[in-house]
TORTORMI-650148 format. One record per residue: residue in one letter; chain; x, y, z of N, C-alpha, C, O, CB in turn. Coordinates in nm, 2 decimals. Each point is the difference from the previous one (the first is absolute). Glycine has a CB too. Layout:
N
rest:kette:n.east:n.north:n.up:ca.east:ca.north:ca.up:c.east:c.north:c.up:o.east:o.north:o.up:cb.east:cb.north:cb.up
A:A:X:Y:Z:X:Y:Z:X:Y:Z:X:Y:Z:X:Y:Z .
...
***
This chain:
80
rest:kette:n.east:n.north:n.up:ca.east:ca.north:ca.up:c.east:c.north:c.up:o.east:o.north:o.up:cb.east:cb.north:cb.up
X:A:10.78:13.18:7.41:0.00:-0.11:-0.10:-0.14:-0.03:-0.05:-0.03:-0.06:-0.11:0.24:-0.03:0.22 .
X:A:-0.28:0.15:-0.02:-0.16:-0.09:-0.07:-0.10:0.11:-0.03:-0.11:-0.03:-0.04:0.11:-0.20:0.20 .
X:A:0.03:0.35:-0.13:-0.07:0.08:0.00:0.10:0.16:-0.17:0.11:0.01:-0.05:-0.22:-0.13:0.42 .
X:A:0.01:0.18:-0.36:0.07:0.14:-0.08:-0.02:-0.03:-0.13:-0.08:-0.07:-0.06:0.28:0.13:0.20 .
X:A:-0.08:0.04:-0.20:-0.01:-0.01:-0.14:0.06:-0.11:-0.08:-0.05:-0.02:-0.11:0.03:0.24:0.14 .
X:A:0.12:-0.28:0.01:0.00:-0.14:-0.06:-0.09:-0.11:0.05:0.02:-0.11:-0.05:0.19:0.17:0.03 .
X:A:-0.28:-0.04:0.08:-0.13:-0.10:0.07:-0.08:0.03:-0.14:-0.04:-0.09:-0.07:0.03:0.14:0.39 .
X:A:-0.01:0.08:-0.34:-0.13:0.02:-0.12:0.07:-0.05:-0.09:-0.03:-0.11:-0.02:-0.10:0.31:0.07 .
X:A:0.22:-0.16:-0.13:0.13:-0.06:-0.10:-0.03:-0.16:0.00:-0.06:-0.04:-0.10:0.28:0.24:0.17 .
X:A:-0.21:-0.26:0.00:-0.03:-0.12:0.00:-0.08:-0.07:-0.05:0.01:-0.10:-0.08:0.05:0.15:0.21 .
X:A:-0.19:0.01:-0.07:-0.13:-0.03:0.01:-0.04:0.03:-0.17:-0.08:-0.07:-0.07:0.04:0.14:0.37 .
X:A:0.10:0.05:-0.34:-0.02:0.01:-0.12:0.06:-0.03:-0.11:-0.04:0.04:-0.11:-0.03:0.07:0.21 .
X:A:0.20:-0.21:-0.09:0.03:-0.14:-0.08:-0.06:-0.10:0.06:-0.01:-0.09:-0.09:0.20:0.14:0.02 .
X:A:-0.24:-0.10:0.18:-0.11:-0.10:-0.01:-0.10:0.00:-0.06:-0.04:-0.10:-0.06:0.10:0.08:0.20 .
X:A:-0.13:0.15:-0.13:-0.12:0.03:-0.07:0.02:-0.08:-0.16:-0.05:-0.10:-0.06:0.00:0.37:0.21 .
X:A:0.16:-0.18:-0.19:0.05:0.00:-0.14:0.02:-0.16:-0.07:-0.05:-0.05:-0.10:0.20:0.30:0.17 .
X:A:-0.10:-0.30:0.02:0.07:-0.18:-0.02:-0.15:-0.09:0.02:-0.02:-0.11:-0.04:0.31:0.15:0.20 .
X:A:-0.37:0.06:-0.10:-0.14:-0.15:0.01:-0.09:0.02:-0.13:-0.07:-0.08:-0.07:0.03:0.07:0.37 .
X:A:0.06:0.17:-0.33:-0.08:0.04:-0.13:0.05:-0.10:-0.09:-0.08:-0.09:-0.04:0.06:0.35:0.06 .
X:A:0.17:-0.27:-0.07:0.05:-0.08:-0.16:0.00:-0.13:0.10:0.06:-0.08:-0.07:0.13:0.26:-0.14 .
X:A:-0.22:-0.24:0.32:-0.03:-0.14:0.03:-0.16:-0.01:-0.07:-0.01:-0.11:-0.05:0.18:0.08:0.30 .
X:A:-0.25:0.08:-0.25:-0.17:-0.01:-0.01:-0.01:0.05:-0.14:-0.10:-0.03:-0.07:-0.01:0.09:0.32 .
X:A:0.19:-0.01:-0.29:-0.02:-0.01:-0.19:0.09:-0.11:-0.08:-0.03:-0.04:-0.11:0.00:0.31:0.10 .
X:A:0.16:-0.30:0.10:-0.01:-0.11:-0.08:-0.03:-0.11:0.04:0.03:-0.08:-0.08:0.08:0.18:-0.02 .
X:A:-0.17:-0.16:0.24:-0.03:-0.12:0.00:-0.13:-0.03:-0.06:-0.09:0.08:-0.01:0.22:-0.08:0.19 .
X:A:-0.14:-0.15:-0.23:-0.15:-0.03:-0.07:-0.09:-0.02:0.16:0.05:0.01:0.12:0.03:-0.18:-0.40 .
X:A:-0.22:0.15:0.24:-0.13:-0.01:0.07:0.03:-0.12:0.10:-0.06:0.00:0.11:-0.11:0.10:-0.32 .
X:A:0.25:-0.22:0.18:0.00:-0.13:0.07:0.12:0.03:0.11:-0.01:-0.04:0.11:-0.08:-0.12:-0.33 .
X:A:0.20:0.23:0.17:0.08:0.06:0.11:0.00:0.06:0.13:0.11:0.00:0.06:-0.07:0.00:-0.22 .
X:A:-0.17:0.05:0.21:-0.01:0.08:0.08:0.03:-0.06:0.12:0.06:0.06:0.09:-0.20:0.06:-0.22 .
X:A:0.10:-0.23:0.15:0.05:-0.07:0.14:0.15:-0.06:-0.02:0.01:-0.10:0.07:-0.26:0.03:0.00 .
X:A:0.36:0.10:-0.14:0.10:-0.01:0.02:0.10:0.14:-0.01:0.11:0.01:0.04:-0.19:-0.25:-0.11 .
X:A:0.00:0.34:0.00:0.06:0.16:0.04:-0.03:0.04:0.15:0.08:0.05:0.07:-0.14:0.03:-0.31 .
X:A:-0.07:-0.10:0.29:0.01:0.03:0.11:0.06:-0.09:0.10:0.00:0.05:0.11:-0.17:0.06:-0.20 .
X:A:0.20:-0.22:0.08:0.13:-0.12:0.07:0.08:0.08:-0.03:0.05:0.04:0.11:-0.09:-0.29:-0.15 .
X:A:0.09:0.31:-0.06:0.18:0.04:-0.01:0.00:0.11:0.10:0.08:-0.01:0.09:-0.01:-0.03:-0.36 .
X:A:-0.19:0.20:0.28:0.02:0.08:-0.02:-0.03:-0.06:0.17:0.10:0.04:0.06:-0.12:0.11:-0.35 .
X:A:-0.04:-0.20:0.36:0.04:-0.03:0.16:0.11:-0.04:0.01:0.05:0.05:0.09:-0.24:-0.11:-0.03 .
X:A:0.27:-0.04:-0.13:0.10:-0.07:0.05:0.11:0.11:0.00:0.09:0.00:0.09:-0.16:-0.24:-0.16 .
X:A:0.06:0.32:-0.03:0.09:0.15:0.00:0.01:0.10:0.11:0.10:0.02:0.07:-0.15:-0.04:-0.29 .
X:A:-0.05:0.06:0.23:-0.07:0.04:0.13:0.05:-0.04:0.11:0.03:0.08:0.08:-0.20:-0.09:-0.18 .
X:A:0.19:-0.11:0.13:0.01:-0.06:0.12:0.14:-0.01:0.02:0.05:0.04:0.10:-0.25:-0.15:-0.10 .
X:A:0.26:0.06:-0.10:0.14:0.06:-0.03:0.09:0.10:0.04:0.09:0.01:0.08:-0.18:-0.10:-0.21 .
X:A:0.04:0.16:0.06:0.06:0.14:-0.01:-0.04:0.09:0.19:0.05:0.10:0.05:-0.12:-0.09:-0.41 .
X:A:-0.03:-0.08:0.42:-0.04:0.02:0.13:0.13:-0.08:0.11:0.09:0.04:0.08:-0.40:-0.03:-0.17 .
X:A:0.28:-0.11:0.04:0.14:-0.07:0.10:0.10:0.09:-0.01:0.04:0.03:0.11:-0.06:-0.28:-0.15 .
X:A:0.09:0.33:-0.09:0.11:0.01:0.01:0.04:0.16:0.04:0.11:0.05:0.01:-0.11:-0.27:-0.17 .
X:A:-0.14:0.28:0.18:-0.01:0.12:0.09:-0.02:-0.02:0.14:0.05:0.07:0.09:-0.15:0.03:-0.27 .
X:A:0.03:-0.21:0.18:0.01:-0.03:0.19:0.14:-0.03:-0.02:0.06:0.10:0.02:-0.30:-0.23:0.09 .
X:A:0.32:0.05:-0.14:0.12:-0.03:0.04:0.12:0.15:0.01:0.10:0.00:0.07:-0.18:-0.26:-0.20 .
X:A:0.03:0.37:0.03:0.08:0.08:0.01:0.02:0.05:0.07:0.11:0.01:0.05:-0.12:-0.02:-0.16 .
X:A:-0.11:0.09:0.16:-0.05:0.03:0.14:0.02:-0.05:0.11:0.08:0.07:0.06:-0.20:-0.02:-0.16 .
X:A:0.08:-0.12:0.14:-0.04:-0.10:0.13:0.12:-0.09:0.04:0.02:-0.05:0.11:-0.28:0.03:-0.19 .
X:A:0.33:0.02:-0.02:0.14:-0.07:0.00:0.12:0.03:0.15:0.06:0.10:0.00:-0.11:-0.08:-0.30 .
X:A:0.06:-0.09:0.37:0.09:0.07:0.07:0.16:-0.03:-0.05:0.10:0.06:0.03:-0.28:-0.06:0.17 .
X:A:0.17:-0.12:-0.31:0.11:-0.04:-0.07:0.07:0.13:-0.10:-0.01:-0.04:-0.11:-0.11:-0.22:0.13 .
X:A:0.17:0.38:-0.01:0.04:0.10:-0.06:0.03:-0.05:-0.12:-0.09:0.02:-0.09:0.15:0.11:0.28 .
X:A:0.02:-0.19:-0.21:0.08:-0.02:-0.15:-0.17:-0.06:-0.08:-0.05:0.06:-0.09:0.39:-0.17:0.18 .
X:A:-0.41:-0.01:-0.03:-0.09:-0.06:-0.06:-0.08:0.12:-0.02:0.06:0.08:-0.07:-0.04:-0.32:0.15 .
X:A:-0.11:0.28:-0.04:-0.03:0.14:0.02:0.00:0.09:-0.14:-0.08:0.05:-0.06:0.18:-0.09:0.30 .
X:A:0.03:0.03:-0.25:0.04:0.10:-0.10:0.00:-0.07:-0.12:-0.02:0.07:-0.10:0.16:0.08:0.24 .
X:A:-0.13:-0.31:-0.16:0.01:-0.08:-0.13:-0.13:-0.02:-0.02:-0.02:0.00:-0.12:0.22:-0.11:0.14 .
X:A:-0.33:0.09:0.06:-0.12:0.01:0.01:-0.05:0.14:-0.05:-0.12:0.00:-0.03:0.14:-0.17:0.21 .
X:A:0.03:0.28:-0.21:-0.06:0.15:-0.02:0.05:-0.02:-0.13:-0.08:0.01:-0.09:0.08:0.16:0.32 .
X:A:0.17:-0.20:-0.28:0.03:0.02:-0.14:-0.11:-0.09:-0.09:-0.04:0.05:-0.11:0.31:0.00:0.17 .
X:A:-0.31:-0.18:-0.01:-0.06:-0.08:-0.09:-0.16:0.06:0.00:-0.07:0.03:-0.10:0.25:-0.26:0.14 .
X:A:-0.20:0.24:0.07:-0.20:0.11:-0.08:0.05:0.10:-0.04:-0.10:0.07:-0.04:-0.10:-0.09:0.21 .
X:A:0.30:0.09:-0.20:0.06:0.14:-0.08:0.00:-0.07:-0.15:-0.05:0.04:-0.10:0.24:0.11:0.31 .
X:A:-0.12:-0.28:-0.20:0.06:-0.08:-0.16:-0.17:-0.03:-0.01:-0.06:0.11:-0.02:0.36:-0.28:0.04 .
X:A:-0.38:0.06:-0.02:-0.11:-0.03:0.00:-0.09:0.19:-0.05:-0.04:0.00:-0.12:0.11:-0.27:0.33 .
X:A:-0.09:0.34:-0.17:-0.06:0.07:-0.01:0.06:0.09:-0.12:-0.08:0.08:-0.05:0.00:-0.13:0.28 .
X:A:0.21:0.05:-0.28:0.06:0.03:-0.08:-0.04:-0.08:-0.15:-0.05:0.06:-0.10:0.22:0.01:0.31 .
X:A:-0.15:-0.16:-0.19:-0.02:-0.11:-0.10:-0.16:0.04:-0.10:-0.01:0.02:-0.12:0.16:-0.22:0.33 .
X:A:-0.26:0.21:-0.07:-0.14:0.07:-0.02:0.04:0.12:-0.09:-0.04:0.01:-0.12:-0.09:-0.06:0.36 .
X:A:0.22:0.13:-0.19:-0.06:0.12:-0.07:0.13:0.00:-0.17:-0.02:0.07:-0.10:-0.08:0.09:0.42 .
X:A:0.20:-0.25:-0.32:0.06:0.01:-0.12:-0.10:-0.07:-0.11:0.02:0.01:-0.12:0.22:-0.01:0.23 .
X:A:-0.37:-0.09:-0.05:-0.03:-0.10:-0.08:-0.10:0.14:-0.10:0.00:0.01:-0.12:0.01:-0.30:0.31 .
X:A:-0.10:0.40:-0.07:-0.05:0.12:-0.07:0.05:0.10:-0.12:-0.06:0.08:-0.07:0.01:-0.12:0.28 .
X:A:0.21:-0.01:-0.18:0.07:0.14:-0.06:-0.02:-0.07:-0.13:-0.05:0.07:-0.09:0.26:0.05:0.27 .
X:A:-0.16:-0.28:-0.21:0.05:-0.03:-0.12:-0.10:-0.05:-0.11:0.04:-0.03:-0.11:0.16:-0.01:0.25 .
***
């Protein structure tokens, strides 16, 4: 799950998603892009510990579909 070629895949719609965050935010924004772009972060971290680490199976698995949705969302925002 955290490692391979969807690990790089990833990494390279994040890359992608912070680029069109820093072109289009103005100069006074920067301490509220970087607030979002932790709170996302931290987010999207809970809900991989939870998938993982979970011994709750069902939660577990509702915890993996929603960083799959979330991470999905990232990459339709690229396509369109």
């Amino acid at each position: 799950m955290f490692d391979g070629a969807k690990a790089d895949a990833t990494e390279a719609v994040r890359d992608r998603m912070i680029d069109i965050l820093e072109a289009m935010m103005s100069p006074d924004q920067g301490r509220d892009v970087l607030n979002w772009r932790i709170e996302a972060k931290m987010a999207q971290a809970a809900l991989l510990s939870r998938a993982v680490f979970n011994l709750d199976k069902r939660d577990a698995r509702r915890a993996q579909r929603a960083a799959q949705q979330k991470i999905g969302a990232c990459r339709s925002l690229l396509l369109s």
